[in-house]
N, C-alpha and C positions, 0 to 999 in steps of 0.2 A: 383428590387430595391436592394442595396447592404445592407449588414447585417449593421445593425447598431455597433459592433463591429470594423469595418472593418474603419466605420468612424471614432469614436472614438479616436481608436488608431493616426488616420490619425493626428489627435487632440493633441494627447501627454498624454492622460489617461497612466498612468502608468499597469492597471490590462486589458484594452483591448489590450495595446499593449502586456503583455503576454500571450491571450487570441487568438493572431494572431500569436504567434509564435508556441503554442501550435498547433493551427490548420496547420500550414506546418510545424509543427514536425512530427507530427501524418497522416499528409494527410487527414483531416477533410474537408470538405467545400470546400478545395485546393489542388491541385496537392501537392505530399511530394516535400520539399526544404529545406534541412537541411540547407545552406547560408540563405535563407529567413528568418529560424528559429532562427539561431545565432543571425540575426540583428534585429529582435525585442525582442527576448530574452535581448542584449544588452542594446535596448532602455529604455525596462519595468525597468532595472538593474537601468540606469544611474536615472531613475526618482525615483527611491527609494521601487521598490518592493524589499521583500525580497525571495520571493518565485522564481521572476528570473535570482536572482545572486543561488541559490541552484542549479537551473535546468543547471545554465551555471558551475557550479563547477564539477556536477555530467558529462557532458559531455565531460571536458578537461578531467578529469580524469579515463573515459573510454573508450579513445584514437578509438574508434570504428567510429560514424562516425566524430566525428573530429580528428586533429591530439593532442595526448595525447599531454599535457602541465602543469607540477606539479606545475610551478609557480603562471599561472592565477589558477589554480584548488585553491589552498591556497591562494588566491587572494579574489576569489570568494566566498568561506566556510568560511575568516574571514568576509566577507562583511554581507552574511547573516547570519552568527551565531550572528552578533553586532547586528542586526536587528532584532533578536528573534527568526527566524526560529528553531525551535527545532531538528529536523533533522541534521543540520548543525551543533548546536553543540553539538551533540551525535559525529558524524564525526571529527570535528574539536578535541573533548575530547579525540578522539581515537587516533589519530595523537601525542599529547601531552603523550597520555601516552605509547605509544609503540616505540615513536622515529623513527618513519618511515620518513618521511617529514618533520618534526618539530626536534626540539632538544628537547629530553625527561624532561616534566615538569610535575608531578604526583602533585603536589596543584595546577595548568590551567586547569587540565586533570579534577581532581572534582571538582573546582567549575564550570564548564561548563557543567559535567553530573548532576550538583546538579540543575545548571538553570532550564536543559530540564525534569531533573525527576520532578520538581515542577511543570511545566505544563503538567504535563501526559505524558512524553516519557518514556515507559514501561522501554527498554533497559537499559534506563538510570539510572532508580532504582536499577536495577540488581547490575550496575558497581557499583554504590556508595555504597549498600551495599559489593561488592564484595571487593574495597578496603579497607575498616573498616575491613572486614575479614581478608582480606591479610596483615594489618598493613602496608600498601601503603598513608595509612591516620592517622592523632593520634587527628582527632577533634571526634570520636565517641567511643565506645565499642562495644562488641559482641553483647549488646543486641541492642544497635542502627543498626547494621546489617540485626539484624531478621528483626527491624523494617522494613528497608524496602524490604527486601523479603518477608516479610509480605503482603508489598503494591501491588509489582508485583503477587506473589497470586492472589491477590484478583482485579488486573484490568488488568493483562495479559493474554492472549490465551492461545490454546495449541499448538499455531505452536513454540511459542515463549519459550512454556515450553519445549520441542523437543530440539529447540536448546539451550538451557542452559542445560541442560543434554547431549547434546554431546560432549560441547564443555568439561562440567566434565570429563566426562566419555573417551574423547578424548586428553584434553589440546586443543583444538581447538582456535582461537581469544585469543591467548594470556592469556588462563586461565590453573593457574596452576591443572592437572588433582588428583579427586579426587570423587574416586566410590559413597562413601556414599551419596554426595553431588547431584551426578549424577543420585542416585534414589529418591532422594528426587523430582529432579524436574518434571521425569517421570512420578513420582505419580500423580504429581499435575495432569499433560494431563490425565495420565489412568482413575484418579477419573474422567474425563470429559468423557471419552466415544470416547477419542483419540485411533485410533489403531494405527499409529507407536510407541506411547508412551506405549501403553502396550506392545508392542513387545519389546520395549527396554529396560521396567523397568523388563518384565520377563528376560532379558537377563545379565541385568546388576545385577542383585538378585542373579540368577548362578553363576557369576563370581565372586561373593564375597564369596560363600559360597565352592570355590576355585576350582569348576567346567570348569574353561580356560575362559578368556575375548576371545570375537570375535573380529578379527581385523576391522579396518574401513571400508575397502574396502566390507568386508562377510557383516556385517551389512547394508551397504549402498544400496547392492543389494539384499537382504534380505526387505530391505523398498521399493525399488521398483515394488517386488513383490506379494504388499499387496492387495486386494480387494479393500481398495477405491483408489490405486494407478491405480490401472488398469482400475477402471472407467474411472478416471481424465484423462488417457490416451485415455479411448474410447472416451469421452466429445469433447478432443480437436482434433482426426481423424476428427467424426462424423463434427466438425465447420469445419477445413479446407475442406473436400470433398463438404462439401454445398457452402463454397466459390467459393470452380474452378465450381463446377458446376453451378453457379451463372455468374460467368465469361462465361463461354461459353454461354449463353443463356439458360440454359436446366433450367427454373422456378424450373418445375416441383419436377427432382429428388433435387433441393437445397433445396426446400420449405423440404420437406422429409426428407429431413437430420436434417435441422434446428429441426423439431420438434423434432426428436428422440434427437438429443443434448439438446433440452427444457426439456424433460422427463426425459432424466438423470439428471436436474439440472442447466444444465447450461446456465448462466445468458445472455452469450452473443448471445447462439441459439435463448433465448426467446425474447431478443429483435430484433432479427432480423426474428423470425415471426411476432410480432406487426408490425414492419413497415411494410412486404407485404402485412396482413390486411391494414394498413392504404394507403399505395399505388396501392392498389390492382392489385400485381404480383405474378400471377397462381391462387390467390383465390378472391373470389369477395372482394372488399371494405367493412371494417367493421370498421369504428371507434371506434363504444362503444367495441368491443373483441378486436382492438388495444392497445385500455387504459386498459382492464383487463388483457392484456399480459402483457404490460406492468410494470401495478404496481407490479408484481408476479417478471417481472425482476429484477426493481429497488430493491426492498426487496433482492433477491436473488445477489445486490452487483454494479450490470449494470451501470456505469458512465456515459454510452449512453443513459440511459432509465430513472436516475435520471435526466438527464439533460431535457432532452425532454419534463419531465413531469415539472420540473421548468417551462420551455418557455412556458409550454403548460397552465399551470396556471395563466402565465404571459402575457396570449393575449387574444384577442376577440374572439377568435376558441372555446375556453371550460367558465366553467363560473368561472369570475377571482378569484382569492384567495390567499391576498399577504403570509397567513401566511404556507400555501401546498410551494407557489412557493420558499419562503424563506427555506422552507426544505430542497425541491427536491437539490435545486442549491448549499446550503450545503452542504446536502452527494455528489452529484454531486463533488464537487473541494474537497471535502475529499480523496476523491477515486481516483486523479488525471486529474478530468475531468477541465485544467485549466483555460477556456473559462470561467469557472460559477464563477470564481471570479468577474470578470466583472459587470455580471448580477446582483450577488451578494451584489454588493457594492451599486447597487442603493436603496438598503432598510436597509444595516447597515454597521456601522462605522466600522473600521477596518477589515475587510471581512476573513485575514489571523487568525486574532486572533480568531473568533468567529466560525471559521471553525477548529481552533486545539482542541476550544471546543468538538465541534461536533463530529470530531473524534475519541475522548478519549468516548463520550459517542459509537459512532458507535461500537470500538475495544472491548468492555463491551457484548455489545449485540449479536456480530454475534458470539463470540464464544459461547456465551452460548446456541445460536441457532443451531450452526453444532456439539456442543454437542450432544444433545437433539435429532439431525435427521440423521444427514450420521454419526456420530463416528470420526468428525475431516477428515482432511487430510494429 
């Protein structure tokens, strides 16, 4: 029977049809077809999603597999910035105020990063205190800057404090560079238990105390060759060698591999033991240790494993539970898993909105999690 999706879309549903272009973007359920994917992308656009005028913006503009095109890109990024996607106008913000694309407008630039920082776009708080600082704005002062670096504080990562520090410490994205500034946001990550951020706040603390700055390049590789860099590195060997080996038929050594990439962490090894439990390929059939893999994935970030357990809560297979499935399918399209909009919508109003919620609460929790256990990445 065909995926109820699939009809849908056939229908004119605006989030199935993004939910099908998703899947032959990604190659989910369907062979990959990037033409397929543009034309429902398209479709979901014309009926008024805003999530897939963003994904068609991000694609003109990454000339990869389409042909790059600056005009639909800015075509696309006003459509859903007007439509609230937050992302787009962080993006759109960016364009206004560095005059790349757009003709340089520093009051478009912030109130469009003020929009997205009011629903939780981390970034986006940065910038707006950033230009109060800079006197690129004259509606705040110095202390309305703290304020909201204050914010990012306290509902940003530490990947995100990493890059606000380099870009200091660098002048990276357009920021004018400035040491002090530059340890200040280090801190923030080292106090988490971040180790690039410790390597850079020890680094940048040196350099102030007139010890020589390291160029970008020494540091860059200097961060590649961290302890959880090289996990992260071993994670993703250990998933691709379990793939070919999966592809060739060899169960055995895939299943093998997947586990050791579960052990190290990672989300997409463990979901792809659940399913051989649940399919039972090389090891017997185990449903109940599917779903304990499982949820151990979805926790651990898995868009495949939040999704599955959405569906899974959402059918006669396990016992129902609209308020689990309403979760799963949340983090799910949080994470980019786009298909769970769809699913999503059938239990709440505006699915985009109440998943930036989700978000902003997910973006909270996981770092203070990978605080806590690996030390950031």
């Amino acid at each position: 029977m065909k995926d109820p999706i699939f009809r849908a879309a056939d229908s004119g549903d605006p989030y199935a049809c993004l939910g099908v272009a998703y899947y032959y973007h990604q190659g989910k359920e369907v062979d990959f077809d990037i033409g397929s994917a543009m034309t429902w992308y398209e479709r979901a656009a014309a009926r008024g999603c805003p999530r897939a005028h963003w994904e068609l913006a991000k694609l003109y503009i990454g000339g990869e597999e389409v042909p790059r095109s600056e005009s639909l890109y800015i075509d696309h990024l006003v459509s859903a910035s007007d439509m609230g996607n937050m992302d787009a106008q962080y993006a759109l913000a960016c364009e206004y105020l560095w005059g790349r694309l757009l003709e340089k407008n520093e009051e478009k630039a912030l109130a469009l990063y003020k929009k997205a920082a009011e629903v939780g776009h981390v970034r986006s708080k940065f910038m707006v205190g950033y230009m109060i600082q800079q006197g690129l704005s004259d509606e705040g002062t110095k202390g309305d800057a703290e304020m909201w670096f204050s914010s990012v504080g306290v509902s940003g990562d530490a990947d995100t404090f990493l890059e606000i520090g380099m870009d200091y410490e660098y002048g990276l994205d357009g920021v004018q560079p400035n040491l002090m500034e530059a340890i200040r946001w280090y801190q923030y990550g080292a106090d988490m238990g971040h180790q690039k951020c410790m390597i850079c706040y020890s680094s940048a603390v040196s350099a102030l105390a007139g010890k020589g700055q390291e160029g970008y390049g020494e540091r860059m590789k200097k961060l590649r060759n961290t302890d959880v860099q090289r996990e992260t590195d071993m994670r993703e060997r250990l998933l691709h060698m379990a793939n070919e080996f999966l592809s060739e038929g060899d169960e055995k050594a895939a299943y093998e591999h997947y586990m050791e990439s579960a052990k190290l962490g990672d989300a997409d090894g463990m979901f792809a033991v659940a399913m051989m439990y649940h399919q039972g390929i090389y090891v017997r059939r185990n449903d109940r240790k599917a779903v304990e893999v499982l949820m151990r994935a979805a926790s651990a970030g898995s868009c495949d494993a939040q999704f599955f357990l959405g569906r899974l809560y959402d059918s006669d297979e396990y016992p129902r539970d609209e308020t689990q499935a309403i979760k799963y399918y949340a983090q799910a399209a949080a994470n980019g898993f786009l298909a769970a909009f769809y699913y999503l919508e059938r239990f709440v109003d505006h699915p985009e909105v109440y998943v930036r919620r989700v978000r902003g609460h997910r973006d909270v929790l996981r770092d203070r999690h990978e605080g806590r256990t690996r030390g950031g990445s």
